[in-house]
The first five atom37 places (N, CA, C, CB, O) and aatype in JSON, in Angstrom:
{
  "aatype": [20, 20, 20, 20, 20, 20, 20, 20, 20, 20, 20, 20, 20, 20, 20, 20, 20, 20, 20, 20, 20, 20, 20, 20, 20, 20, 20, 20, 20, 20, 20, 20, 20, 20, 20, 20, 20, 20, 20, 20, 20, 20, 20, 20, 20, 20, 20, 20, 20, 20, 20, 20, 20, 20, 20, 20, 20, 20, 20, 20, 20, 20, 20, 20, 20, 20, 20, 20, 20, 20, 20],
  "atom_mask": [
    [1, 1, 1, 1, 1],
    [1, 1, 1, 1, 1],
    [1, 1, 1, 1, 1],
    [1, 1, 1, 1, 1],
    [1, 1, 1, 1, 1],
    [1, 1, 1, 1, 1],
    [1, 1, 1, 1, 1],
    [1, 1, 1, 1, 1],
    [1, 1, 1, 1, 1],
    [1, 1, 1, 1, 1],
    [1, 1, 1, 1, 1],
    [1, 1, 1, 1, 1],
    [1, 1, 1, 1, 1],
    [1, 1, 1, 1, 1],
    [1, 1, 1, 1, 1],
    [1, 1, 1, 1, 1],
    [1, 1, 1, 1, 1],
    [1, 1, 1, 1, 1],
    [1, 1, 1, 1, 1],
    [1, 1, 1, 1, 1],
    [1, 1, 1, 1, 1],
    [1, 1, 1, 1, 1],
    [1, 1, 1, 1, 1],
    [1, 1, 1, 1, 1],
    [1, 1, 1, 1, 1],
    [1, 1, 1, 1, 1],
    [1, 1, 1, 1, 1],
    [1, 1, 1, 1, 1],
    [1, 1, 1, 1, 1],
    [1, 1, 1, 1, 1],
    [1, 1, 1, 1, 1],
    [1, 1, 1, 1, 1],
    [1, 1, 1, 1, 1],
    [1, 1, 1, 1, 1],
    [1, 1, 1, 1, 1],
    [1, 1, 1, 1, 1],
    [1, 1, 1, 1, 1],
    [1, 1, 1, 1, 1],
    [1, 1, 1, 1, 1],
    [1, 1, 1, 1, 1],
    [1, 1, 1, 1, 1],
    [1, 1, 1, 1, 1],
    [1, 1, 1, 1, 1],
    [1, 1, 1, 1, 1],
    [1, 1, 1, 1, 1],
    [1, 1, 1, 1, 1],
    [1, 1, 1, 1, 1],
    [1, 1, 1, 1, 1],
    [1, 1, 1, 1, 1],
    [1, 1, 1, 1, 1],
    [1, 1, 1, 1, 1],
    [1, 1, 1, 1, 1],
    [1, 1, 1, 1, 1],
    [1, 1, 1, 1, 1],
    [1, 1, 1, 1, 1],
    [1, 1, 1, 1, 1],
    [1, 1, 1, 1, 1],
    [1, 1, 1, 1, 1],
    [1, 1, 1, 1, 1],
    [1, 1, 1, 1, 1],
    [1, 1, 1, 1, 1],
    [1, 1, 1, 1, 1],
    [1, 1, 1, 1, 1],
    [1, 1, 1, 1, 1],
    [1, 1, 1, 1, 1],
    [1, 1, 1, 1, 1],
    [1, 1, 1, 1, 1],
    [1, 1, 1, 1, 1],
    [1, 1, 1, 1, 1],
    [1, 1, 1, 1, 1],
    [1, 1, 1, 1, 1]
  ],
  "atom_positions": [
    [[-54.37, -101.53, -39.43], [-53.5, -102.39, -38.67], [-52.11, -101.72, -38.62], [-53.43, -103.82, -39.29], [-51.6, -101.32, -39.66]],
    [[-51.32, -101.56, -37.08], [-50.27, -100.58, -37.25], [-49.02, -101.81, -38.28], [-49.64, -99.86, -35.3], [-49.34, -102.85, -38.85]],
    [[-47.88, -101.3, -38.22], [-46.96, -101.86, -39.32], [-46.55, -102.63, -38.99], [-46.04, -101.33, -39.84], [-46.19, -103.55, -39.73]],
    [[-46.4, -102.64, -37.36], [-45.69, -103.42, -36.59], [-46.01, -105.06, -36.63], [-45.88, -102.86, -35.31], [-45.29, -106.06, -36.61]],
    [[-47.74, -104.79, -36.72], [-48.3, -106.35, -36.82], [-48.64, -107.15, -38.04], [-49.49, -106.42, -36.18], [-49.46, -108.02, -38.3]],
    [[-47.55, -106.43, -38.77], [-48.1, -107.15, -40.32], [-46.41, -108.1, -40.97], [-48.72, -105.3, -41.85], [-45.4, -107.52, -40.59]],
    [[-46.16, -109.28, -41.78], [-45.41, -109.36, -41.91], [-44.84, -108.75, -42.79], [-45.38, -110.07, -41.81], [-45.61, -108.32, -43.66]],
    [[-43.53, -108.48, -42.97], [-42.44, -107.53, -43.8], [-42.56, -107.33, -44.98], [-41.2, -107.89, -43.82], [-42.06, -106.42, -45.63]],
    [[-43.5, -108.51, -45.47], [-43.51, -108.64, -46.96], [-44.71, -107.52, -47.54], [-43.9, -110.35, -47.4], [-44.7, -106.86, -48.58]],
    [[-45.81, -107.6, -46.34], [-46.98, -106.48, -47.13], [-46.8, -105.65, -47.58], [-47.84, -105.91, -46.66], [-47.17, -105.53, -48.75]],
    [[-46.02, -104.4, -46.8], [-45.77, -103.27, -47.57], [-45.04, -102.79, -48.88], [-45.37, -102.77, -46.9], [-45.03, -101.78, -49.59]],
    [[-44.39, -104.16, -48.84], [-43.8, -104.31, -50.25], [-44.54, -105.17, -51.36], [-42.46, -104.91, -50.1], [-44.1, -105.0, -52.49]],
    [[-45.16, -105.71, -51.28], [-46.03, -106.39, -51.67], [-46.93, -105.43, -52.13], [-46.44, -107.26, -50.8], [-47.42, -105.43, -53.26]],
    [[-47.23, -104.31, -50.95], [-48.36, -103.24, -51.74], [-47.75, -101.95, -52.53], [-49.44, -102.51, -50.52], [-48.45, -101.26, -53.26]],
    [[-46.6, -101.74, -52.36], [-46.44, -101.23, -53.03], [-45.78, -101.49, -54.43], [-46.18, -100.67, -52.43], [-45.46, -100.67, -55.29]],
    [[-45.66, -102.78, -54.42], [-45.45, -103.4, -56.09], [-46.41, -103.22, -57.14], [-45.36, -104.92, -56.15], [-46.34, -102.87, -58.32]],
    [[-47.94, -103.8, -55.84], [-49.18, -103.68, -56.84], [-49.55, -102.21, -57.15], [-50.52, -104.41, -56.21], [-50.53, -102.12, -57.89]],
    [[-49.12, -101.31, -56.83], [-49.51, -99.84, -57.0], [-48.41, -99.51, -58.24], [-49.28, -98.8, -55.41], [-48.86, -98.99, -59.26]],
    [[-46.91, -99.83, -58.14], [-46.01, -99.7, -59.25], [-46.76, -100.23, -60.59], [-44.65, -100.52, -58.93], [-47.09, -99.55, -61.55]],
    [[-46.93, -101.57, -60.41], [-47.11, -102.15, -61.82], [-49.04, -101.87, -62.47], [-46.63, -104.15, -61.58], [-49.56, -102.09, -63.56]],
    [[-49.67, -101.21, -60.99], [-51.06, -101.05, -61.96], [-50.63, -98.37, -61.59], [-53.64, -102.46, -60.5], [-51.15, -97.38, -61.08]],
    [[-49.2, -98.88, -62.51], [-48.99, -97.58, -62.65], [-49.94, -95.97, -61.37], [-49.48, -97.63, -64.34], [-50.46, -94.94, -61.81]],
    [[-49.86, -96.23, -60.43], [-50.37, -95.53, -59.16], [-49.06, -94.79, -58.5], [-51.1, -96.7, -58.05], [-49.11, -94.69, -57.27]],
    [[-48.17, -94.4, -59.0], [-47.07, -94.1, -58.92], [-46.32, -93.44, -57.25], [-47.11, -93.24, -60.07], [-45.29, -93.63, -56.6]],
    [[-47.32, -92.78, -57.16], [-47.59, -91.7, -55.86], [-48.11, -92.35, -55.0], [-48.5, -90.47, -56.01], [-48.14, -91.74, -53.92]],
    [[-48.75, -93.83, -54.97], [-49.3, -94.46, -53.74], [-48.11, -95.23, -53.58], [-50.75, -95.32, -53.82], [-47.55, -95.4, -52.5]],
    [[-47.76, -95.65, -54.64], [-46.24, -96.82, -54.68], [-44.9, -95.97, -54.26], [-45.84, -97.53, -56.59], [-43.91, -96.7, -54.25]],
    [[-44.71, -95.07, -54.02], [-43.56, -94.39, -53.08], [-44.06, -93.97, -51.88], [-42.89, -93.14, -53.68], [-43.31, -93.87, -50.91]],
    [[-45.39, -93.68, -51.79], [-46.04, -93.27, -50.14], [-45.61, -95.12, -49.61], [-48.56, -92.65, -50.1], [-44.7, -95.38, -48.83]],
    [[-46.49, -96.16, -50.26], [-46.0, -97.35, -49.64], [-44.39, -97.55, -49.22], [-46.37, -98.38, -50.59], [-43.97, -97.72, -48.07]],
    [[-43.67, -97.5, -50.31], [-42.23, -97.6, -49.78], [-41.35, -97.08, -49.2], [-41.69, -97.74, -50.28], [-40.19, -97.46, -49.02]],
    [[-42.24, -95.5, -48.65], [-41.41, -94.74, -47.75], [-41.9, -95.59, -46.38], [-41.74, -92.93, -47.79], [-41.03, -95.33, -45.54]],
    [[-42.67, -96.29, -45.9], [-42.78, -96.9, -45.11], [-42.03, -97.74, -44.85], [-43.55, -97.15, -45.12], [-41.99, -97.91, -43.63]],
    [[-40.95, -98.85, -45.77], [-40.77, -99.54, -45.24], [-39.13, -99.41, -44.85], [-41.36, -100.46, -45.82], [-38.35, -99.42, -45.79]],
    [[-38.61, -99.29, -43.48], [-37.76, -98.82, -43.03], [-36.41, -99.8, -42.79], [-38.33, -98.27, -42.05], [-36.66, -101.0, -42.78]],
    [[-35.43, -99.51, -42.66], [-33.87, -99.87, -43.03], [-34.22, -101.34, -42.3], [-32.32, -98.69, -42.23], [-33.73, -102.2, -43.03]],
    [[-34.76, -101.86, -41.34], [-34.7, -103.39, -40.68], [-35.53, -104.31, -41.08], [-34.91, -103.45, -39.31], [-35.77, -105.38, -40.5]],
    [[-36.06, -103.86, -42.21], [-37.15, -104.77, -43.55], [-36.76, -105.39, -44.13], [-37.81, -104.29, -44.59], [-36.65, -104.97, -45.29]],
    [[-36.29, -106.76, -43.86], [-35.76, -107.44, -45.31], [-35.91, -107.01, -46.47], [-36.2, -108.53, -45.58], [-35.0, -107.36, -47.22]],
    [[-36.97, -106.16, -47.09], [-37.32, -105.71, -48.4], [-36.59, -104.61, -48.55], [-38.72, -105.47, -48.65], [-36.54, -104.15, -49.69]],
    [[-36.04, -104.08, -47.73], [-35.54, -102.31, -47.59], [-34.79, -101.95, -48.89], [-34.29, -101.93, -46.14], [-35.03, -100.97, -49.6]],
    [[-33.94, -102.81, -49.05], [-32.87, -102.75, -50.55], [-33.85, -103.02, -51.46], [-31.46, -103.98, -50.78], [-33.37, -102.65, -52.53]],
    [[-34.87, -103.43, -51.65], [-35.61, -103.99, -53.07], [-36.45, -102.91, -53.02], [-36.46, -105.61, -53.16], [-36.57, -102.38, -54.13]],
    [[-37.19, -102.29, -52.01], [-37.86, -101.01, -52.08], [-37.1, -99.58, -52.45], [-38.43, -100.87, -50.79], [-37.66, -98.56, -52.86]],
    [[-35.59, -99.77, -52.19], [-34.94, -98.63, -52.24], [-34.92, -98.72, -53.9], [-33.49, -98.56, -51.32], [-35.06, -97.69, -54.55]],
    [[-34.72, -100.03, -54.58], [-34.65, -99.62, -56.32], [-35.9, -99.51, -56.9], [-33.9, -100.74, -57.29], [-36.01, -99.14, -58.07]],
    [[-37.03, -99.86, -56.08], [-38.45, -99.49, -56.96], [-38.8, -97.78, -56.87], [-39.97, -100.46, -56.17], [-39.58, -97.21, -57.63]],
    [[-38.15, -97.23, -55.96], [-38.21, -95.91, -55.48], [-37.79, -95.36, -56.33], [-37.66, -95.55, -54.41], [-38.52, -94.47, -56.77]],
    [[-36.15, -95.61, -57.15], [-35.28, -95.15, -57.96], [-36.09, -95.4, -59.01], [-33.95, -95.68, -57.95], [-36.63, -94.34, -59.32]],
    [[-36.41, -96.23, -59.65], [-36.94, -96.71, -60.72], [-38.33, -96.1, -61.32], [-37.04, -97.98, -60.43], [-38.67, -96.1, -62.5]],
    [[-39.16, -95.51, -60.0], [-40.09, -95.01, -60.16], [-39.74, -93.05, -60.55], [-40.86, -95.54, -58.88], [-40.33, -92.21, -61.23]],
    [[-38.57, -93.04, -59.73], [-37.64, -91.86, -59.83], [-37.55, -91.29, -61.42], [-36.12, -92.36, -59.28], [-38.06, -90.3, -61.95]],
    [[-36.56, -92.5, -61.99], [-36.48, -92.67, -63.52], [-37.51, -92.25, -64.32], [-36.33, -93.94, -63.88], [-37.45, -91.35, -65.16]],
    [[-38.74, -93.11, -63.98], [-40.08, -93.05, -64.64], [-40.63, -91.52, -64.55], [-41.13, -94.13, -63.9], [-40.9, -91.06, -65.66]],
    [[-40.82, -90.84, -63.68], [-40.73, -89.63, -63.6], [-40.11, -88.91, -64.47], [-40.37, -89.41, -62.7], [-40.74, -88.15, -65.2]],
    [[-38.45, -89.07, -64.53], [-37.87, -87.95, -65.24], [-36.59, -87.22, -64.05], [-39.31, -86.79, -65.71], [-35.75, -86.42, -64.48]],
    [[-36.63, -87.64, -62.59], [-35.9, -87.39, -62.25], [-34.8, -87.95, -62.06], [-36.23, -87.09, -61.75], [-34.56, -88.47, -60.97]],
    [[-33.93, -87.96, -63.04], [-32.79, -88.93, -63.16], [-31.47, -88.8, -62.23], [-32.33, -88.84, -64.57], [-30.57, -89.64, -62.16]],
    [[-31.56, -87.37, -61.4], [-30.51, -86.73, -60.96], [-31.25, -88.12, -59.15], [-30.54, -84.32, -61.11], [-30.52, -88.96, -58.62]],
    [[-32.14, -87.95, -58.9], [-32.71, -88.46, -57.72], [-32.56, -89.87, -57.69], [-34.09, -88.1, -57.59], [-32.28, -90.58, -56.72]],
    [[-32.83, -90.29, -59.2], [-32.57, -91.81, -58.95], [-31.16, -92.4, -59.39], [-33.66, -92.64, -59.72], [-31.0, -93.61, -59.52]],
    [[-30.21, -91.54, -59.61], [-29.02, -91.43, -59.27], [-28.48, -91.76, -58.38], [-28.75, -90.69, -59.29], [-27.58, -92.58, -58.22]],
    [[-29.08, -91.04, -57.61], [-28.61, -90.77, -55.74], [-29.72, -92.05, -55.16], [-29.21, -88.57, -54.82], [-29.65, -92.28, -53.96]],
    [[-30.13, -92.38, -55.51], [-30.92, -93.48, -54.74], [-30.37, -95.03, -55.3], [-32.71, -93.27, -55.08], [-30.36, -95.83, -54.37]],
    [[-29.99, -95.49, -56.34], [-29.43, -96.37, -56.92], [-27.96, -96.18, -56.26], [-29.62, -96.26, -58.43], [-27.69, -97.17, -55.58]],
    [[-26.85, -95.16, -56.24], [-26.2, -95.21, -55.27], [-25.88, -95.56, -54.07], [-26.16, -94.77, -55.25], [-24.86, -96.07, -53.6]],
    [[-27.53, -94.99, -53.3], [-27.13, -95.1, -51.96], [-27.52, -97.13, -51.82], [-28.26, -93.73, -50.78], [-27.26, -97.67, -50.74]],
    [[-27.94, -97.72, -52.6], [-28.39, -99.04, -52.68], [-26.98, -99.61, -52.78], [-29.46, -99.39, -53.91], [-26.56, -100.49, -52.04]],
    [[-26.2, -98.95, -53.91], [-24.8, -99.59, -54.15], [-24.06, -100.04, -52.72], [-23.8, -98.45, -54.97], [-23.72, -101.16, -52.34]],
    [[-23.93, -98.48, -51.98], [-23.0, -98.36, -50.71], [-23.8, -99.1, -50.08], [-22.64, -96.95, -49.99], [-23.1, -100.07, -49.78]],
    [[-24.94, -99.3, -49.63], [-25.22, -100.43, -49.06], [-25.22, -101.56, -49.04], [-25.74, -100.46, -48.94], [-25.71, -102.16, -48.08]]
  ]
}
């Protein structure tokens, strides 16, 4: 189903359930989907960071927790 016809909440929604059953790499493929006119856009931008963290790249989720700030 394209993205267009789904409500705003799914993709965030799926990519929560991929964060918390630790799928790490499906849960940022999900939230690169969901784009700046998503009500969720700011709540996906800190699971991104957060998942960032979890990684080890702290310099990335730096810059991503930032760019959440300025927004």
């Amino acid at each position: 189903m394209p993205l267009a016809n789904v409500e705003p909440s799914v993709p965030y929604v799926r990519a929560k359930y991929y964060f918390f059953n630790n799928k790490l790499d499906d849960a940022m493929s999900a939230l690169n989907l969901i784009a700046p006119g998503n009500p969720y856009y700011l709540q996906a931008r800190y699971f991104q960071a957060t998942i960032q963290v979890k990684r080890g790249d702290l310099a990335g989720a730096s810059l991503t927790f930032d760019s959440i700030v300025k927004s």
